[in-house]
TORGUTOR-319966 format. One record per atom (N, C-alpha, C, O): x, y, z. Coordinates in steps of 0.05 Angstrom, whole numbers, padded with zeros to 5 digits, always signed. Each point is the difference from the previous one (the first is absolute). Layout:
BEGIN
XYZ...
REM end
This chain:
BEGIN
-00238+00319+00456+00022+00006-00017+00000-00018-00024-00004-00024+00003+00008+00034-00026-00004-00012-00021+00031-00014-00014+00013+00017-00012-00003-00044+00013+00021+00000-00009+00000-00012-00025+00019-00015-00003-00034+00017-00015+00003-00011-00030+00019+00021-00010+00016-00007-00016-00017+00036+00025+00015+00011-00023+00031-00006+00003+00017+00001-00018-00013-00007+00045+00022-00010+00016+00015-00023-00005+00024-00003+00007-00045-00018-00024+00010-00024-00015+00002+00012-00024+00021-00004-00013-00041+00021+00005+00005-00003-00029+00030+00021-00009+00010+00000-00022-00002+00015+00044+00017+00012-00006+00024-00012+00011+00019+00014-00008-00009-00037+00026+00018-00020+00001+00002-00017-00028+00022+00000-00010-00037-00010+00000-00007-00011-00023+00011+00009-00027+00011-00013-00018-00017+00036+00019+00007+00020-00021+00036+00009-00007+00014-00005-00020-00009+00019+00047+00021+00003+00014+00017-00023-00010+00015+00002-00020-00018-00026+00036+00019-00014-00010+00003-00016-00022+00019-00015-00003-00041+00017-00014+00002-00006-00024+00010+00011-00018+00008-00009-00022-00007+00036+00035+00011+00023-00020+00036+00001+00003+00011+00011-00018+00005-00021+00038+00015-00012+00007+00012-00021-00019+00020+00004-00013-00035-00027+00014+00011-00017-00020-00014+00003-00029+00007-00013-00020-00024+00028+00020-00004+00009-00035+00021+00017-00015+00010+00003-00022-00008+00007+00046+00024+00028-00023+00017-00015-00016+00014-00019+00009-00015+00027-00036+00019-00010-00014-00001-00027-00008+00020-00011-00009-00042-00002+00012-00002-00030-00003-00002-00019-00027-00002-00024-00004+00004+00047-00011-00001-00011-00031+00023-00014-00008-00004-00018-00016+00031+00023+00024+00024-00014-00006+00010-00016+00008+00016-00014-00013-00022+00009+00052-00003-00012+00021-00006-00025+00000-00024-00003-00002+00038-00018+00005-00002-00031+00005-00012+00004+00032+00007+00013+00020-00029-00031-00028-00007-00009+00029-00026+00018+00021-00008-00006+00023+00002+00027-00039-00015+00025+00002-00026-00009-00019-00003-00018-00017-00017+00043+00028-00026+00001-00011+00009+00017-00029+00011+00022+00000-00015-00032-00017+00001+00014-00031-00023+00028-00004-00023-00004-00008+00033+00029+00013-00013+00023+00002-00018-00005-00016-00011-00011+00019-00010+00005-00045-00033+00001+00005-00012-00013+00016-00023+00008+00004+00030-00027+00008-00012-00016+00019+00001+00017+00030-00014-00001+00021+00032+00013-00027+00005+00009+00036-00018+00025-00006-00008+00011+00020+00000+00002-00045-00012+00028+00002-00033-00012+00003-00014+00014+00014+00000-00037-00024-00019-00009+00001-00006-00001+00028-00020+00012+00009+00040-00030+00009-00006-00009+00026-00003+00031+00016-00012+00000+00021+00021+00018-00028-00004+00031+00018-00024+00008-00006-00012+00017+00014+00001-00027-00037-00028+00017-00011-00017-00020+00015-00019+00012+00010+00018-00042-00004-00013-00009+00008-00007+00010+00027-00023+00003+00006+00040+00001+00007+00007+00004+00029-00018+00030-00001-00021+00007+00011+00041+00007-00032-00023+00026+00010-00033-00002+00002-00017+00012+00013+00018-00035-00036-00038-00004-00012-00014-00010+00031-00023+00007+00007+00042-00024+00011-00009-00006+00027-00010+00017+00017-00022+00001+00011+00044+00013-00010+00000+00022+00015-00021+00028+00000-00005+00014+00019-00004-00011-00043-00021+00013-00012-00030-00012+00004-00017+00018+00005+00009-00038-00007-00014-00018+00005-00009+00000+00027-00024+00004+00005+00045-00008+00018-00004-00008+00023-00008+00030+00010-00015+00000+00019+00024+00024-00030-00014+00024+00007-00024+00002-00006-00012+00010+00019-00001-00014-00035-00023-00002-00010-00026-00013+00006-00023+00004-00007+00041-00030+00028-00018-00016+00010-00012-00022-00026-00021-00012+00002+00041+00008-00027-00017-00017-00021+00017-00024+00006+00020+00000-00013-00024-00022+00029+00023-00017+00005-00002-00019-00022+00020-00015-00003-00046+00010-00021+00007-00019-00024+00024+00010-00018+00015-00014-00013-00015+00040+00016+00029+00004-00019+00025+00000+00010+00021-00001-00013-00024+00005+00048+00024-00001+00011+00011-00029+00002+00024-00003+00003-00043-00021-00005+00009-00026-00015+00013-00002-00017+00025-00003+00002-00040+00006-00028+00009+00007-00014+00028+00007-00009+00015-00013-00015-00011+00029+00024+00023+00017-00008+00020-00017+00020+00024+00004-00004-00029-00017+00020+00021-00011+00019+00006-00031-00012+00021-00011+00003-00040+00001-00016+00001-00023-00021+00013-00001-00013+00018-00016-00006-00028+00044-00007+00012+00000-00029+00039+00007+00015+00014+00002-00020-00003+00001+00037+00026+00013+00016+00013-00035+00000+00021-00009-00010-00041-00002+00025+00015-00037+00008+00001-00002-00026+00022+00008-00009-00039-00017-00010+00002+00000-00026+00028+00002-00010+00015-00018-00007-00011+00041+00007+00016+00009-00012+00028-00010+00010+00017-00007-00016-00015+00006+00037+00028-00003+00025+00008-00028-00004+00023-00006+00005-00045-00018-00014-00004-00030-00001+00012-00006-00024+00014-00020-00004-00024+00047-00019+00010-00004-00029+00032+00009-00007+00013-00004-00021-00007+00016+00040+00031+00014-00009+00011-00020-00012-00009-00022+00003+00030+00028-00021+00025-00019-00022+00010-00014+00032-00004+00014+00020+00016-00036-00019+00012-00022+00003+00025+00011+00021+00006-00004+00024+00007+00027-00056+00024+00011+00019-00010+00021+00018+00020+00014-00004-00032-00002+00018-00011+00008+00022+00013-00011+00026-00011-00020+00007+00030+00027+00008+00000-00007+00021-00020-00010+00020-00018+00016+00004+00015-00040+00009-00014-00023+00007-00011+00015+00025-00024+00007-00001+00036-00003+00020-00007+00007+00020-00009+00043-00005-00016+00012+00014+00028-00004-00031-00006+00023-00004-00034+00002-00011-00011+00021+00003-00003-00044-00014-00024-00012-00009-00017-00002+00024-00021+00012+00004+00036-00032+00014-00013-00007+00025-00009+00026+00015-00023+00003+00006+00047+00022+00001-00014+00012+00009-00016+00023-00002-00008+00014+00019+00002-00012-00053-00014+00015-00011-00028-00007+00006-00019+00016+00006+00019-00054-00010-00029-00011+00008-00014+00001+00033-00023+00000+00010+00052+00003+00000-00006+00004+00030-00009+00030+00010-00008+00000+00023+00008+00017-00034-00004+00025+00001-00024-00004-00018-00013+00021+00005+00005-00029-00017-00030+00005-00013-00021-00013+00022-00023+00007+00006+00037-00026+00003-00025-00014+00013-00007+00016+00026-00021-00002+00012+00044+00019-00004-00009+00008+00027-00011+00030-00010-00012+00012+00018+00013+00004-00046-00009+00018-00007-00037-00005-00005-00017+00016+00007+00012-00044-00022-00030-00007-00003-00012-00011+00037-00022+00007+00008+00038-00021+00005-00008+00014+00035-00008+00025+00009-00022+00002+00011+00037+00017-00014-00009+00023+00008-00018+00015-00015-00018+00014+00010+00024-00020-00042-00031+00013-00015-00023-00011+00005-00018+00014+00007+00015-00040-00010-00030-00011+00009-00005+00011+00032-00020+00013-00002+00026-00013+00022+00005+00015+00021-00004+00029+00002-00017+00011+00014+00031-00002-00026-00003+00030-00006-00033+00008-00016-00019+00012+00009+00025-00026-00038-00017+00003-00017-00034+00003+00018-00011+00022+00001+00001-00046+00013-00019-00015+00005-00007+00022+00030-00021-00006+00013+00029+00019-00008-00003+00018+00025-00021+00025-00014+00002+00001-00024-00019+00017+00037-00022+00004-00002+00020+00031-00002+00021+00004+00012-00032+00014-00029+00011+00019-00002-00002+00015+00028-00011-00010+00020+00023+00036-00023+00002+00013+00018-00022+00025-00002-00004+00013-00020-00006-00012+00038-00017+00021-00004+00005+00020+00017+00016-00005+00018-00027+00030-00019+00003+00027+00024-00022+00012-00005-00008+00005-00022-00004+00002+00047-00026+00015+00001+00005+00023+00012+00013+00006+00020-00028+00010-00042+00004+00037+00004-00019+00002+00017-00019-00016-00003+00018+00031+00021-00029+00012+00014-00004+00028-00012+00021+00013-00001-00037-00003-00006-00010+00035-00008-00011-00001+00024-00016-00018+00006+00026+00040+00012-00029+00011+00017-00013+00020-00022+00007+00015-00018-00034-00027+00034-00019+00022-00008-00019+00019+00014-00015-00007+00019+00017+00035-00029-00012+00019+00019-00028-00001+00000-00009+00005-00022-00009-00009+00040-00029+00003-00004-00011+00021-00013+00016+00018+00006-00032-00009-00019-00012+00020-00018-00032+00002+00016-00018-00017-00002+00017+00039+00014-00019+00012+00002-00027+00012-00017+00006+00019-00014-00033-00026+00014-00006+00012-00021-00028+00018+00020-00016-00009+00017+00018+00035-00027-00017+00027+00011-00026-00004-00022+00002-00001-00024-00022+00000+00037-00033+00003-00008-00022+00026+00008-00015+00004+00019+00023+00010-00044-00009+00031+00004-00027-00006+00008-00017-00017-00007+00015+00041+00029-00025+00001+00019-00019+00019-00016-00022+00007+00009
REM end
């Protein structure tokens, strides 16, 4: 069972929670920042399907990055557990990521073919 999309949509979810409306908001993520950190998240999430885990770094870097840089007035612990939710999201992608795709093998039967050698 695959639960990245499961973080990444807790993540999302409740970011989307305290983003709404956050431009006027003391103490809140200031909406371009909060629209960045969703694209990041998605860029993870895309990545980790793909199996390219240098960009699902990436993109999870560039997320702490971002969450480390918020303005000041950011609620403190609202920070904390933005960072705490990244770290357990780059857990499950390197995890996820690093797993060997899935494969499925078709069988065709095949009918023997007879071949007739005029007498």
């Amino acid at each position: 069972m695959h639960v990245l999309p499961y973080i990444c949509a807790l993540l999302l979810g409740a970011g989307a929670a305290l983003f709404a409306g956050c431009g006027d908001r003391s103490n809140l993520i200031p909406r371009q920042d909060a629209s960045a950190l969703s694209t990041n998240i998605a860029a993870v999430q895309a990545a980790v399907n793909a199996r390219n885990c240098g960009v699902s770094d990436q993109a999870l870097s560039q997320a702490q990055a971002r969450v480390t840089n918020l303005p000041d007035s950011v609620d403190s612990r609202l920070r904390q557990r933005l960072l705490n939710g990244l770290n357990t999201l780059r857990q499950k992608a390197e995890t996820e990521c690093s797993q060997a795709p899935r494969t499925t093998t078709t069988v065709i039967p095949t009918t023997p073919t007879t071949e007739s050698v005029p007498q």
